[in-house]
SERO-4910 file (N, C-alpha, C, O; in steps of 0.05 Angstrom, whole numbers):
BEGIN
 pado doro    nc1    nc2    nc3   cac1   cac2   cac3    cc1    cc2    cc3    oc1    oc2    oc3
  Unk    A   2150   6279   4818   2170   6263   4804   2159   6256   4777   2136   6246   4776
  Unk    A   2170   6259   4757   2162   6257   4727   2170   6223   4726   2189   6210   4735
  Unk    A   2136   6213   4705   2135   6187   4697   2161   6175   4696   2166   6158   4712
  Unk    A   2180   6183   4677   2198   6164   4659   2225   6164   4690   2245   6150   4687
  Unk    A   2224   6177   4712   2241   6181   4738   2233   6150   4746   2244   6128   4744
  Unk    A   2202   6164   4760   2193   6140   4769   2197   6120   4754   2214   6104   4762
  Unk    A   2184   6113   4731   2195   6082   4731   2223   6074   4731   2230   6051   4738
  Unk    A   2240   6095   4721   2266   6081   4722   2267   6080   4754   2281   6062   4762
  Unk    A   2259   6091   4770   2267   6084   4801   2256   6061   4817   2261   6053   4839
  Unk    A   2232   6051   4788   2211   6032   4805   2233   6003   4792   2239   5983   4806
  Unk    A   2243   6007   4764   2265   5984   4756   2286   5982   4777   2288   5958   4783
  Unk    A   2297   5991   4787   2317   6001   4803   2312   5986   4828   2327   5967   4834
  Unk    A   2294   5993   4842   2284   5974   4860   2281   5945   4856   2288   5926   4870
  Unk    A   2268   5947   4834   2254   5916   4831   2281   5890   4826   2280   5867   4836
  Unk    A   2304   5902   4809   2328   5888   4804   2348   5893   4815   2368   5887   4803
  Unk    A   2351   5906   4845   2368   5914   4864   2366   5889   4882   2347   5877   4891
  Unk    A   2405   5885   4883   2412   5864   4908   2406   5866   4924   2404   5846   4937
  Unk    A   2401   5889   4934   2390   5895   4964   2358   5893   4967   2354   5893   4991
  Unk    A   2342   5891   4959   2320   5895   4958   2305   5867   4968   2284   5872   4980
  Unk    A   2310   5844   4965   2309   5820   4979   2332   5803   4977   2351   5806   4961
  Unk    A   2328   5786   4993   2355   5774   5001   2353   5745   4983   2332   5732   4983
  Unk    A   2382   5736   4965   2386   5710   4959   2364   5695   4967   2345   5696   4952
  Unk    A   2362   5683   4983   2353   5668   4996   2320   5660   4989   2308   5639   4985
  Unk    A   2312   5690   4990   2278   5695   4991   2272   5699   4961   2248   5696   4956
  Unk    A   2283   5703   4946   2286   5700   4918   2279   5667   4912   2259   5657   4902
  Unk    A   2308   5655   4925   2301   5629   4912   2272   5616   4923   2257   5602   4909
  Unk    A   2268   5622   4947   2244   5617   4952   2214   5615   4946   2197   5597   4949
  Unk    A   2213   5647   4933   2197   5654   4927   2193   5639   4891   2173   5644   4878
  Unk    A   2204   5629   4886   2210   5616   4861   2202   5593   4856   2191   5586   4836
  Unk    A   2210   5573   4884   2208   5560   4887   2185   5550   4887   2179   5531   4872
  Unk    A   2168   5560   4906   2141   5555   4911   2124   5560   4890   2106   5543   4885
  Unk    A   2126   5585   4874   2108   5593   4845   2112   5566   4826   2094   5559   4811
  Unk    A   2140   5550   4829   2140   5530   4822   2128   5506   4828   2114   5493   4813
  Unk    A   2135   5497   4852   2112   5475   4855   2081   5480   4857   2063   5463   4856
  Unk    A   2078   5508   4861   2047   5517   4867   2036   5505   4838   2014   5494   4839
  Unk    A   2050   5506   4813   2041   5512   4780   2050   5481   4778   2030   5470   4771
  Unk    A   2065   5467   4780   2066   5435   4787   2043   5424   4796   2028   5408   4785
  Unk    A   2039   5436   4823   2018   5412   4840   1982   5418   4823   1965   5401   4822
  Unk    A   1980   5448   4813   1959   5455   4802   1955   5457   4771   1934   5467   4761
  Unk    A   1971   5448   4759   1978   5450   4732   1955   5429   4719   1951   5405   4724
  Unk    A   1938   5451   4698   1917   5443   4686   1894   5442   4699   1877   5430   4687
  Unk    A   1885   5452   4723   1857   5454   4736   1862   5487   4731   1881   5502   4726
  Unk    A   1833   5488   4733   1818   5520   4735   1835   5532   4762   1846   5554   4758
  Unk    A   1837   5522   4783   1843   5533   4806   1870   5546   4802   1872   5570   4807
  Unk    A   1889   5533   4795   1923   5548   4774   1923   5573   4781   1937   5584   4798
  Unk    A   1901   5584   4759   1899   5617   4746   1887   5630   4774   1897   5650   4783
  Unk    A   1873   5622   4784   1861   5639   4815   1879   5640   4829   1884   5661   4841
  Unk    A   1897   5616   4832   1921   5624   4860   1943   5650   4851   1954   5666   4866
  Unk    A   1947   5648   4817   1965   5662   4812   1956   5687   4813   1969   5707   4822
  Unk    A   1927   5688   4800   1912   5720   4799   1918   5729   4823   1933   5749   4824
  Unk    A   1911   5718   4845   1907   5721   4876   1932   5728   4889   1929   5742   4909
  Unk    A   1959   5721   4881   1989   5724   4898   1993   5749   4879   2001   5769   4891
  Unk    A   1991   5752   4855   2000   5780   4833   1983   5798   4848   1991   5821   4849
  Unk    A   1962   5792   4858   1939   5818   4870   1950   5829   4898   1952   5852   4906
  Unk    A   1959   5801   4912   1966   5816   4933   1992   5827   4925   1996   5851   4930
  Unk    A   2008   5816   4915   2040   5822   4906   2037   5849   4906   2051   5864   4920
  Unk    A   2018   5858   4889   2006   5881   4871   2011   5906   4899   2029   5923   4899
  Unk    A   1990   5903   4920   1977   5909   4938   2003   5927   4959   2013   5949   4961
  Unk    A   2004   5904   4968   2043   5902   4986   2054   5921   4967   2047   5944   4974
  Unk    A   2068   5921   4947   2082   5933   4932   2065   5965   4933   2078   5983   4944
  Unk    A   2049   5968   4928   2037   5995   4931   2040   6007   4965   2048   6029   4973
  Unk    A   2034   5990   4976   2031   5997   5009   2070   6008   5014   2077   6030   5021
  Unk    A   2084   5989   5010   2114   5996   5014   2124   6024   5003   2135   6042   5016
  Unk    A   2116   6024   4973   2109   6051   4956   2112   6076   4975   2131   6091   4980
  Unk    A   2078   6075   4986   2065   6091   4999   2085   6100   5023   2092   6124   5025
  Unk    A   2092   6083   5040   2098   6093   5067   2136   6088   5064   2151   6089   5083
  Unk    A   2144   6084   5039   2173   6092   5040   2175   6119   5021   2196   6124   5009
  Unk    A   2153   6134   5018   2153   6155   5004   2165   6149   4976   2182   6164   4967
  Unk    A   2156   6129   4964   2169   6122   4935   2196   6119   4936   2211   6133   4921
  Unk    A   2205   6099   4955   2231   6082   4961   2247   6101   4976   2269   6092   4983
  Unk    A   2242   6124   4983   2264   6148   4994   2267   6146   5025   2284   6160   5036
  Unk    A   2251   6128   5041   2249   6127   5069   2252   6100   5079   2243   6084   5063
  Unk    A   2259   6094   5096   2269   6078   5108   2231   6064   5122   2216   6081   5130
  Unk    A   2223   6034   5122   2200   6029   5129   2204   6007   5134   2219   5997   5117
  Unk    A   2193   5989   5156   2195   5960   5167   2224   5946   5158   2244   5947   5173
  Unk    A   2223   5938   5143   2248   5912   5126   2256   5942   5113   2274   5954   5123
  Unk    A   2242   5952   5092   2264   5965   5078   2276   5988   5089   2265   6007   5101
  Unk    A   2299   5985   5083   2322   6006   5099   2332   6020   5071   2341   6010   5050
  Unk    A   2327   6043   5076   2341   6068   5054   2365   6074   5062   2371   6081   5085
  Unk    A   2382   6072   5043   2412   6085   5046   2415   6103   5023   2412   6091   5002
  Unk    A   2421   6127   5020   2427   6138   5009   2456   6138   4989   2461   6142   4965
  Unk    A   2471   6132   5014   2495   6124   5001   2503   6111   4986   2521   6119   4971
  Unk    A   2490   6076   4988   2491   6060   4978   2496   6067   4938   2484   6084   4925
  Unk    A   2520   6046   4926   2513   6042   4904   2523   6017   4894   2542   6003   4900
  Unk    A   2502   6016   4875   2498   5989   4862   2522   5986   4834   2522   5966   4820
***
C-alpha cells in the first residue's frame, strides 16, 4: 500500500463515526481533562500524558497489525466493507 493510501486510510479511521462510540469519546475527554486539572503544574502532568500517548501509540499499532491495516474484522473492530461514511 503506497504512503499517501495509507495515511489517508489511517485519517479515515481516526475521524470515522464508527470507529468509537459517542459515548467513549466523551469519555475519553473527559478524563484527559480532569487528569491535566488534578495534575496541572507538577512534573508528574507530562509522565501521565507521555505514558497514555505511548500506550495509545502501542494499541493503535497492535489493532493496525491484526486488522491487517483496518481491512479485517478484530475484537471490537468490525470491518464492513460496505459501509459508507
Amino acid at each position: 500500500m503506497a504512503f499517501r493510501k495509507t495515511v489517508k486510510r489511517a485519517f479515515e479511521i481516526a475521524f470515522s463515526k464508527h470507529a468509537q462510540p459517542l459515548w467513549f469519546r466523551i469519555l475519553k475527554y473527559l478524563v484527559l481533562i480532569c487528569i491535566a486539572y488534578v495534575f496541572w503544574g507538577r512534573d508528574v502532568l507530562w509522565i501521565i500524558f507521555i505514558s497514555l500517548f505511548t500506550v495509545g501509540l502501542c494499541l493503535h499499532f497492535w489493532y493496525r497489525h491484526k486488522t491487517h491495516a483496518w481491512t479485517k474484522s478484530y475484537a471490537l473492530w468490525k470491518h464492513d466493507k460496505d459501509r459508507t461514511e
